[in-house]
C-alpha positions as CSV (number, residue, x, y, z in Angstrom):
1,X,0.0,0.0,0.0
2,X,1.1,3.3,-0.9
3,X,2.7,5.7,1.7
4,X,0.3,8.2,1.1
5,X,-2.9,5.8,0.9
6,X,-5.3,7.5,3.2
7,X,-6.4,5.1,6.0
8,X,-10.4,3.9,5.4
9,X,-12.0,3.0,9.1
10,X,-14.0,0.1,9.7
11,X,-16.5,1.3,11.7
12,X,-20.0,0.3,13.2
13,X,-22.9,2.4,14.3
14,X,-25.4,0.9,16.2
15,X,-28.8,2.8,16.0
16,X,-32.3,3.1,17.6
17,X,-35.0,2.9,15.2
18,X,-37.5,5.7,16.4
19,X,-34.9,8.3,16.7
20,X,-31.7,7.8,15.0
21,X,-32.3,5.6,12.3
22,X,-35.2,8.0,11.7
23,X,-32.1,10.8,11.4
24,X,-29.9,8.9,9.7
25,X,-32.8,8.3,6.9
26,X,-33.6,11.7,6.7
27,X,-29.6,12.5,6.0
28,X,-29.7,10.3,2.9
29,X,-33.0,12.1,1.7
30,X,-31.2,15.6,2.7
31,X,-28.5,14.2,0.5
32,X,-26.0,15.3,3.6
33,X,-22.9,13.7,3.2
34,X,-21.0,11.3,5.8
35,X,-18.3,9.2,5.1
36,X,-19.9,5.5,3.2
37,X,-17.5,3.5,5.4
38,X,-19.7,3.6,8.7
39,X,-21.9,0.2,8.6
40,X,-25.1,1.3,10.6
41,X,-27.1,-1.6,12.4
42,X,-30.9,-1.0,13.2
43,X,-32.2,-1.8,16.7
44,X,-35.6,-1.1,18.5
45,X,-33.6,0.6,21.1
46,X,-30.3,1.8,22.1
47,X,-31.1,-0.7,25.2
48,X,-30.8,-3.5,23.2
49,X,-27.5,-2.8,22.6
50,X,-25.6,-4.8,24.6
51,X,-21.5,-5.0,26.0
52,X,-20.7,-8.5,24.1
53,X,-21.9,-6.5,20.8
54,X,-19.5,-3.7,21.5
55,X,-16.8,-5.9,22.5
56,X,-17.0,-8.4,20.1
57,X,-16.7,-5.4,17.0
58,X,-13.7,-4.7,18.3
59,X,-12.7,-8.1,18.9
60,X,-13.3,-8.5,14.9
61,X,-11.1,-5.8,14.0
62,X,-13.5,-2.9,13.9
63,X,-11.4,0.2,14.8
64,X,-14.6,2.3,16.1
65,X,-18.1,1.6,17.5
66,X,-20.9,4.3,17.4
67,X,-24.6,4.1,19.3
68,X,-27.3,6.6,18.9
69,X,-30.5,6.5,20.7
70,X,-33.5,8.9,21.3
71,X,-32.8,12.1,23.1
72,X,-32.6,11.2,27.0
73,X,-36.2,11.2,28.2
74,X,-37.3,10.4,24.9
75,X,-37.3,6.9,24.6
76,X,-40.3,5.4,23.2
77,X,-40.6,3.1,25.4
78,X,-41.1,3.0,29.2
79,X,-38.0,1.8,30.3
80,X,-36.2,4.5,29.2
81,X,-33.6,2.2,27.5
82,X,-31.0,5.2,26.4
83,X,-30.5,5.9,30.3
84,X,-29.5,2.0,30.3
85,X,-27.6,2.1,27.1
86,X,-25.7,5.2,28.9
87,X,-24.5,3.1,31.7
88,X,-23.3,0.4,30.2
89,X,-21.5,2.3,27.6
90,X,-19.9,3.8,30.3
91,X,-18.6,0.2,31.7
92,X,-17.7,-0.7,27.8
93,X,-15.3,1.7,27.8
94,X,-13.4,1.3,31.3
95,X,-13.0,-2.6,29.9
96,X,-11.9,-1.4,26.1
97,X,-9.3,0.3,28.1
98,X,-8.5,-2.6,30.2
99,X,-8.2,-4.5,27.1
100,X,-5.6,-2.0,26.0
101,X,-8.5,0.0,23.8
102,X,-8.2,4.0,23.3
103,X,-12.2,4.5,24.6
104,X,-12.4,7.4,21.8
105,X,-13.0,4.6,19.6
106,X,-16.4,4.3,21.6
107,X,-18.8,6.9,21.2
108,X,-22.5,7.1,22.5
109,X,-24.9,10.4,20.8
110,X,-28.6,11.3,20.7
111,X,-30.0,12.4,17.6
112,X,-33.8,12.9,17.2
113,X,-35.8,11.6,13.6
114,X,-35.7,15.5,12.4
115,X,-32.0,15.7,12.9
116,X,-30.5,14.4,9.7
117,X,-27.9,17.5,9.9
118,X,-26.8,16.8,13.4
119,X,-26.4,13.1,12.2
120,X,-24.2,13.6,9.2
121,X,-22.3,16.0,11.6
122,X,-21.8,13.8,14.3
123,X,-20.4,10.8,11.5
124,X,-18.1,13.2,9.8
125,X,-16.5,14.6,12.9
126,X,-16.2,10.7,14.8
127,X,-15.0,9.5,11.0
128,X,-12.6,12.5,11.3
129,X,-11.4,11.8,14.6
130,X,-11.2,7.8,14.0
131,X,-9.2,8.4,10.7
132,X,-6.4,10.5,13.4
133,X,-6.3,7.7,15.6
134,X,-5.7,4.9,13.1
135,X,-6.3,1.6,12.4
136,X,-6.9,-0.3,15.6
137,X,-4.2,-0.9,18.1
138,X,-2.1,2.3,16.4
139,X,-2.4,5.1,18.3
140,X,-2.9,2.0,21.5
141,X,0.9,1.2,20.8
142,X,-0.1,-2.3,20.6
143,X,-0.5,-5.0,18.2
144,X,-3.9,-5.4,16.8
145,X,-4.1,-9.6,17.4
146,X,-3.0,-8.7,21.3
147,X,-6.1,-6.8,21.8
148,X,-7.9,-8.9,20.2
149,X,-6.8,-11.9,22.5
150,X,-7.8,-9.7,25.7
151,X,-10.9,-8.6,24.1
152,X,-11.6,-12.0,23.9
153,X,-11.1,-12.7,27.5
154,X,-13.4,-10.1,29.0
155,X,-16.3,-11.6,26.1
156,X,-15.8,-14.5,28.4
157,X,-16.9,-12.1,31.7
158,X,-19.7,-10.7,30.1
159,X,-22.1,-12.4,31.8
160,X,-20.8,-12.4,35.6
161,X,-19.9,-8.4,34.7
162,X,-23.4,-7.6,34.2
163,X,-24.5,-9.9,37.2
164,X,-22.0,-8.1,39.4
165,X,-23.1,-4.6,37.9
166,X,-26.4,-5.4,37.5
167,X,-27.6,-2.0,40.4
168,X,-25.7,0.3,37.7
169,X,-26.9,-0.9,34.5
170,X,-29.9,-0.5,35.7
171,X,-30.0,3.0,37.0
172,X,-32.2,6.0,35.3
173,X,-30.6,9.0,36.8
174,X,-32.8,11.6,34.9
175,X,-31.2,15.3,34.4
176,X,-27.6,13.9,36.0
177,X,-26.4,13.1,32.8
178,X,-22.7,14.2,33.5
179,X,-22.5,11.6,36.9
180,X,-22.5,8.4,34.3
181,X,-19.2,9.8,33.1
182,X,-18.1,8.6,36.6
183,X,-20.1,5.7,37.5
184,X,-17.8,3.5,36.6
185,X,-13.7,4.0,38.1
186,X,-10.7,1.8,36.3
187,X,-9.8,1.1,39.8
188,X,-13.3,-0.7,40.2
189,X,-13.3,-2.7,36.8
190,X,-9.7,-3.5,37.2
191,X,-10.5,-5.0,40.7
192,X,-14.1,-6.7,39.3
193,X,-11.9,-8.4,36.7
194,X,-9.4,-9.6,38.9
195,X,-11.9,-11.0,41.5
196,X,-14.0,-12.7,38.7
197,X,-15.5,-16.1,40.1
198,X,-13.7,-19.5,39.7
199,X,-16.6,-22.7,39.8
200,X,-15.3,-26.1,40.1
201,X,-17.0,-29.7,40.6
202,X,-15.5,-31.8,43.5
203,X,-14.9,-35.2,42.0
204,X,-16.0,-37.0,45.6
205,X,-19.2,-35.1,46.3
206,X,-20.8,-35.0,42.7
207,X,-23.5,-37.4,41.9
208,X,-23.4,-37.3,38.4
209,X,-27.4,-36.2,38.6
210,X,-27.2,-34.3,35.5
211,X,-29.0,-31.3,36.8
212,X,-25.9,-28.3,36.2
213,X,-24.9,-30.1,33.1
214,X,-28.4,-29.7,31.5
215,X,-28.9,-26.8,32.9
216,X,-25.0,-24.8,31.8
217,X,-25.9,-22.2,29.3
218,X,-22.9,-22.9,27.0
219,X,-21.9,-26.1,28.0
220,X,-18.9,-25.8,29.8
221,X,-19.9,-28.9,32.3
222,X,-18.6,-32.2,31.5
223,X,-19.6,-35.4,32.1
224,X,-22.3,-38.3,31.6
225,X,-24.5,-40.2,33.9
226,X,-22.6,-42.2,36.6
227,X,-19.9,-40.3,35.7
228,X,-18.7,-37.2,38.2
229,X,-18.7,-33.9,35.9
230,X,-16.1,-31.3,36.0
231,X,-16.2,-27.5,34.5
232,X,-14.0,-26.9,31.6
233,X,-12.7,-23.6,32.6
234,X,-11.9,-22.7,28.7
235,X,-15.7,-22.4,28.0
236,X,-17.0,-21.2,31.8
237,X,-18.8,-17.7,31.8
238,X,-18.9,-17.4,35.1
239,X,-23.0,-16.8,35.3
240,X,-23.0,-19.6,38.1
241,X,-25.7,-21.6,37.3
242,X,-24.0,-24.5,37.6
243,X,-23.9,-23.3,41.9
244,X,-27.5,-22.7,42.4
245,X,-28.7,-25.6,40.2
246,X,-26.3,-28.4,42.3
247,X,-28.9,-29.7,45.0
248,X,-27.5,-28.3,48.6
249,X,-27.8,-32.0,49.3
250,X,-24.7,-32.7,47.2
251,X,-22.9,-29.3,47.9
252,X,-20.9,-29.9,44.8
253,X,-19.8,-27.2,43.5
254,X,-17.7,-24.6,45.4
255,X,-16.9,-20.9,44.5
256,X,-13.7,-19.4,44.8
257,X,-12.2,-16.2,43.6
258,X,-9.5,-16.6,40.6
């Protein structure tokens, strides 16, 4: 490639319908220009969007993800999903940049179903300041298949991250927008990740009843009938199911902190 060759982002936008898709539509009527690069991705809600979606883009190889919802108190539907979708881009970023991620590369905006110009505006100037940070892991000093490997990882905490933060995620603090900047610390994700849950079978008490190995959500328990199971760590979320499904009869299954 050419010394010269101008970089070309790959970059993902993750939209509400009602709102910003609605914007987004009206910008290609408008014929307002934004950079053709972005791939947008309709949702019902910018509550649907969840961590392992944001994660795994990167994880890919995308070098930046963008998610536009309704305007805060404008969600169409009672749950006010863009307060949620807030918070937990909030979290997203603290673990991109425990995975070695520049957060910039994560961006969160609202944009309303009349607002085609603001839309075009807000791609060109996130395309603008993707394009200065360059391709993923460049301006991060680190190799692009490193970050991918810790990316990786925390997919694997998803589930026992949103478990654990479940109180935040869930919080709709109306006209504080600013405080969700910090509701999550590095300190506190650094220290969540390191104190993730470790769930293992003991050979001597398990029964072989079947009961957490039918009832695993990814399969991660081993083992047959008559035969003692064991957790293959490789594939373990961490959700602990496999805990409150052994019966307390059998005590199984013990927790312990990695």
């Amino acid at each position: 490639m050419a010394a010269n060759a101008r970089f070309t982002p790959k970059m993902v936008g993750i939209i509400c319908n009602w709102c910003c898709y609605g914007g987004a539509d009206l910008c290609g009527v408008s014929r307002f220009q934004y950079p053709p690069y972005i791939r947008l991705i309709r949702v019902m809600c910018s509550g649907r969007v969840d961590m392992k979606h944001i994660i795994e883009a990167f994880a890919e190889g995308a070098d930046a993800v963008f998610i536009g919802g309704c305007h805060l108190d404008d969600c169409h539907y009672i749950t006010h999903g863009n307060y949620e979708a807030l918070s937990m881009t909030q979290l997203t970023r603290r673990l991109l940049e425990h995975a070695g991620v520049d957060s910039r590369r994560l961006r969160i905006e609202w944009v309303s179903a009349g607002e085609g110009i603001r839309f075009a505006k807000l791609m060109n100037e996130f395309s603008r300041e993707v394009e200065k940070l360059g391709p993923l892991g460049q301006s991060e000093g680190e190799e692009a298949e490193e970050m991918s490997a810790k990316l990786r990882e925390v997919l694997r905490l998803i589930p026992y991250i949103k478990i654990a933060q479940r109180e935040k995620l869930a919080l709709h603090m109306r006209d504080d927008e600013a405080t969700y900047d910090q509701l999550y610390s590095a300190e506190e994700v650094e220290q969540l990740l390191s104190k993730a849950p470790v769930y293992e079978i003991d050979q001597d008490k398990c029964k072989a009843c079947m009961i957490c190995l039918n009832r695993c959500p990814v399969g991660a328990i081993v083992g047959a009938k008559k035969t003692p199971h064991f957790i293959d760590q490789d594939l373990c979320i961490k959700c602990g199911t496999c805990l409150e499904a052994c019966p307390t009869r059998f005590g199984a299954i013990s927790k312990t902190s990695a």
